[in-house]
N, C-alpha and C positions, 0 to 999 in steps of 0.2 A: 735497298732493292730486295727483293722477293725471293733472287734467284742465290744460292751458294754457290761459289764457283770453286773449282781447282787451277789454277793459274801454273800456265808453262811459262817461267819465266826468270830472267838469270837475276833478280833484284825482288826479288819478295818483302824485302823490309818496306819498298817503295808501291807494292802490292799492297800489303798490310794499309798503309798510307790513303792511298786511292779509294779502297775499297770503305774505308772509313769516311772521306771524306763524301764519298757517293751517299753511302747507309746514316751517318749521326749526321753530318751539318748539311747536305742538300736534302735528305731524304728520299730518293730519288724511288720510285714505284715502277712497276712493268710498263702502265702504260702510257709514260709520260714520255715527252720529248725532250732531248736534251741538244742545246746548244752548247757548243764548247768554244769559245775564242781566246785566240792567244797571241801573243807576240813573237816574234821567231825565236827568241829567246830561251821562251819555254816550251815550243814544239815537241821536247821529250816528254814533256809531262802530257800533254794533250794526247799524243799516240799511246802514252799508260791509258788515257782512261778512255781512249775510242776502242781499245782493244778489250775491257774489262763490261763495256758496255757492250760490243760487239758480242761478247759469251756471252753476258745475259737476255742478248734476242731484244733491247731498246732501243727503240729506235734513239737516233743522233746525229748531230754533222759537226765538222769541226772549218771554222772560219779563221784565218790569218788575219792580224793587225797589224797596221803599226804605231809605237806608239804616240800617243800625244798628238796625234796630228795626220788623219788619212780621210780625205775627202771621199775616198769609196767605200766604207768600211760601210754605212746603212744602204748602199744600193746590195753589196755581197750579201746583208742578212735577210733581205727584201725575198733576194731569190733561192732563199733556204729552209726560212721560216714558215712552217705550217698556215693553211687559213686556220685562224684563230675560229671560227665558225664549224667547222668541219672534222676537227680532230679532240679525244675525248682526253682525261690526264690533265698534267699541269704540265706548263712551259718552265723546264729548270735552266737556269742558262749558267754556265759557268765560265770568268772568263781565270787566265793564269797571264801573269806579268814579272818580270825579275825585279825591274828599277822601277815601275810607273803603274800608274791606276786611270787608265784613261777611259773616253771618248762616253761620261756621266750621260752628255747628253741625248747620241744614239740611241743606250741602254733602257734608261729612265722611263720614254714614254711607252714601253712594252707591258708595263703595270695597265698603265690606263688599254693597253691595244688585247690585251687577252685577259685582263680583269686580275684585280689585287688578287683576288683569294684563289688561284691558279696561276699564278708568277713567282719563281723563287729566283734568285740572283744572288748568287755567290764569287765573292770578288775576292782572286786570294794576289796577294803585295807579296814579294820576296820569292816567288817559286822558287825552289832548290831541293836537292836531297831529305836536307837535314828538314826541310819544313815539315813534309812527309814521313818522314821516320819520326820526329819528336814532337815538332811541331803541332801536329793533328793525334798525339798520343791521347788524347783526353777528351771524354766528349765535351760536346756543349753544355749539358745537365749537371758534367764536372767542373769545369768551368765556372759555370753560375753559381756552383754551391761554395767553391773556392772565394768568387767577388762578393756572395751574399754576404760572407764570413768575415769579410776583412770589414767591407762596408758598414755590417755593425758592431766590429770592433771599433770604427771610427765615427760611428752616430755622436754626435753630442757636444762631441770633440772640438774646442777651439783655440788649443794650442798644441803642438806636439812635438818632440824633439826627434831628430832622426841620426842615429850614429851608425857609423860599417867600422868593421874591422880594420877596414884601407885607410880611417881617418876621419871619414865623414861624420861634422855634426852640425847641426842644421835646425835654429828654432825656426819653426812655420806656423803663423798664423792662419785657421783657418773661418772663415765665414761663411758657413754651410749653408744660409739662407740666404746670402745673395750669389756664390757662384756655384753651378751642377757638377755633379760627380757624374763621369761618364764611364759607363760600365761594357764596356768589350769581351764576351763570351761565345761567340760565335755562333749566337742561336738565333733561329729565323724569325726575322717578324713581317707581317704583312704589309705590304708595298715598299718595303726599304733593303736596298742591298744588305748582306753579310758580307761582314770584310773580314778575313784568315792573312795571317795568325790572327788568334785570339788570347785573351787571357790576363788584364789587365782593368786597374782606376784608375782613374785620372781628375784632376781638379785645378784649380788657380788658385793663387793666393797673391795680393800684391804687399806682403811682411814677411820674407824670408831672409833671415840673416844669418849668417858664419861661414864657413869651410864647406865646399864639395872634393871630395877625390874620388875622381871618376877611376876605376880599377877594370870596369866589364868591359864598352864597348859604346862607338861612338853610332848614333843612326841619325840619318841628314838625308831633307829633299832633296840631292845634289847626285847627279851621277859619277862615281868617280873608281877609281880602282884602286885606293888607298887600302893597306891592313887597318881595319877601323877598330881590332880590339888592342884595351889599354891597358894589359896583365902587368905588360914590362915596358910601358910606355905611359907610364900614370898622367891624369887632368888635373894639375890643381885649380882651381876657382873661387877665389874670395868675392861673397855676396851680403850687398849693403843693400837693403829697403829693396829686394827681389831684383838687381841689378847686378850682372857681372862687374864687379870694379878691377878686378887683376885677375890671371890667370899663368899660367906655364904647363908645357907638356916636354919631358924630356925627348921626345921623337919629332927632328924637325921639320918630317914631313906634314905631320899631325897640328905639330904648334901653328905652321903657318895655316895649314887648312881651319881652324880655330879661328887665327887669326883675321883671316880673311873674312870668312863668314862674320865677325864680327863687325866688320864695319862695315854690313848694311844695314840700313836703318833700323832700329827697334831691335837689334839680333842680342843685344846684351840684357835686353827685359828677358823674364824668365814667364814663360806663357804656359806653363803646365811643371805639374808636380806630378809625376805616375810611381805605380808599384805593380809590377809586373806580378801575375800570378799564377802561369803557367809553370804547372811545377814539373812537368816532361820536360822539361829544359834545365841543362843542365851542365851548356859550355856555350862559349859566345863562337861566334862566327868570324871569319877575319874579313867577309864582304858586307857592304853598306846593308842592312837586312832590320827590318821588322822583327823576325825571330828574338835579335838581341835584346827589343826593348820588349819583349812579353817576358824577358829573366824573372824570377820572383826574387826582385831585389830594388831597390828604385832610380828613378832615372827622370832627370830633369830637364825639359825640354825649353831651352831658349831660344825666342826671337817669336813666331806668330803662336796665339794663344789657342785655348780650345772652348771659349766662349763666345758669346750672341757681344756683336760690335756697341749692341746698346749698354750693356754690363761693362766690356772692357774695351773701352772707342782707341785702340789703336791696331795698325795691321802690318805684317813684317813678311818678305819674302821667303825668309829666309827660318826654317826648324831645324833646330840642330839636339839633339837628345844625345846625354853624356847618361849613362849607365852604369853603377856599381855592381858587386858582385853578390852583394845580399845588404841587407840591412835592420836593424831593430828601428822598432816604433815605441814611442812612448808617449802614455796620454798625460800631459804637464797636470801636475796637482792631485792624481790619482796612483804614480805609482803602477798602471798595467802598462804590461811589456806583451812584445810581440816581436816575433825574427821572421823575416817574412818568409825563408828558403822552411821555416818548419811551421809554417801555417795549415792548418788542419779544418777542412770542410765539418762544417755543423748544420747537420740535416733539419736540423729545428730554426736554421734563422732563414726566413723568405726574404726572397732577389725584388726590391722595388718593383712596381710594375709600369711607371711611368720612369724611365732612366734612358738615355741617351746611349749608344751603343759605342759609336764612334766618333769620332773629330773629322774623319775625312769625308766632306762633303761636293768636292768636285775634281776634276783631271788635275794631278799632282804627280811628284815623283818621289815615291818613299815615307812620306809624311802629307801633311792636310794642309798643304799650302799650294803657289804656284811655283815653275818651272825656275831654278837659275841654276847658274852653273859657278863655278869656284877656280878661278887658278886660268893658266893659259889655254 
């Protein structure tokens, strides 16, 4: 925005937050219009930022949802939204959701209804405090330089060993030419949502073999109210040909939720390998959250994958991402190492330009898959 403001306000950390996510990752200008939609969930956050937009004299309006499922939700934006004809600025719309990313389709055709290159959309997963205070501590251009970083740390790369301090070790074969690296930085590109948090790679590989112990934090499509970090409740994981074949959690609320989710179909294939690279983060969370899997640490996503059905022909209901608390990388045969919690931005290596941003491509809960539920 244009305007500086002084905020009266008993939460400034979450000031900071807001006014950040308005200025680096919407970009938001004087005379643009701003949608705000939200879930009732995250209504405190939507009145932070109708009030922060309110001081800076922008126009806005903010819309209720609910999630996953509200037949009135595009008649409400119908009678809110500007003639696309008549007003000058871009169309920012931002929406906030705690558990879910929904209603793709509503959103989607506002690209086409007020033209790409005056449409931004910004979709933040996980609202909460901490997103805002730590979460959004870094721009997007940090970000980038952070994924450029690691990304050619792992250019070339076809096998790799990955150990943590909690015990993880993990040979991973990678085929860099048949599956994408998808690069999450929270930067805008024209006609495609931004999705927050940001700050992560991700990839496939179907050759992973040995030990996970999961130490950070458990994140799952699944709505639930479970403490999902595993400080003092560790995952163990033995992985044959990129297949969970045994597992234990000494917390039995935990084990069963594991457990569960495993038997639904395809939940034991492992459909993503990520490395968190959000380095404002710096504690896990004990609710179901996104934040946990941007840790700069890695974190292995079983059951639906993050590539094209023609690449990897099978589909799972069910993501369940198991998170450590850091990790070294090693590129086999070379001898360089790498810790991801002290990985260091290098201004000289450039961010692809044809890269994939996110995995989630449609109405979900918490991850890039469909709706199910775990447990009674």
């Amino acid at each position: 925005m244009t305007t500086t403001l002084e905020h009266n306000t008993d939460v400034p950390h979450l000031a900071t937050g807001i006014r950040r996510l308005l200025d680096e990752f919407a970009k938001v200008q004087s005379n643009d219009f701003v949608l705000i939609a939200y879930t009732p969930d995250s209504r405190i956050y939507s009145a932070h930022l109708a009030v922060t937009l309110r001081q800076a004299g922008i126009r806005h309006v903010a819309v209720v949802m609910t999630p996953l499922i509200d037949p009135g939700f595009h008649g409400r934006l119908e009678l809110v939204l500007p003639d696309p004809q008549s007003f000058s600025g871009n169309l920012v719309v931002l929406t906030l959701e705690k558990d879910t990313m929904s209603h793709f389709d509503v959103l989607t055709p506002l690209f086409r209804l007020y033209g790409v290159a005056r449409t931004r959309i910004v979709r933040i997963i996980s609202a909460s405090d901490e997103l805002f205070t730590h979460g959004l501590a870094l721009t997007p251009t940090e970000l980038e330089a952070l994924n450029a970083t690691l990304l050619d740390f792992l250019q070339g790369a076809s096998r790799i060993r990955v150990q943590t301090d909690g015990g993880t070790d993990l040979n991973i074969t990678l085929d860099q030419d048949r599956y994408e690296w998808i690069s999450n930085r929270g930067k805008l590109r024209p006609g495609a949502f931004t999705i927050l948090p940001a700050g992560e790679i991700a990839t496939f590989s179907d050759a992973i073999e040995g030990r996970l112990v999961a130490d950070g934090a458990l994140n799952c499509n699944v709505i639930t109210e479970l403490d999902m970090r595993l400080a003092d409740n560790l995952l163990f994981v033995t992985i044959r040909n990129s297949i969970a074949t045994s597992f234990s959690c000494s917390s039995t609320s935990l084990n069963t939720f594991v457990e569960q989710a495993f038997k639904l179909p395809n939940a034991r294939r492992i459909g993503e390998i990520g490395f968190g690279t959000n380095q404002a983060l710096k504690t896990f969370l004990s609710h179901n959250s996104h934040v946990n899997e941007r840790h700069p640490s890695l974190h292995i996503g079983f059951g639906q994958h993050n590539q094209s059905l023609q690449t990897v022909p099978y589909e799972a209901d069910i993501h369940l991402d198991a998170v450590t608390q850091d990790a070294v990388i090693t590129i086999e045969g070379t001898g360089r190492q790498l810790r991801l919690s002290e990985l260091v931005p290098d201004p000289s290596k450039q961010h692809p330009a044809l890269m994939r941003d996110e995995d989630i491509t449609g109405d979900c809960c918490s991850s890039g898959c469909r709706v199910v539920r775990i447990g009674p």
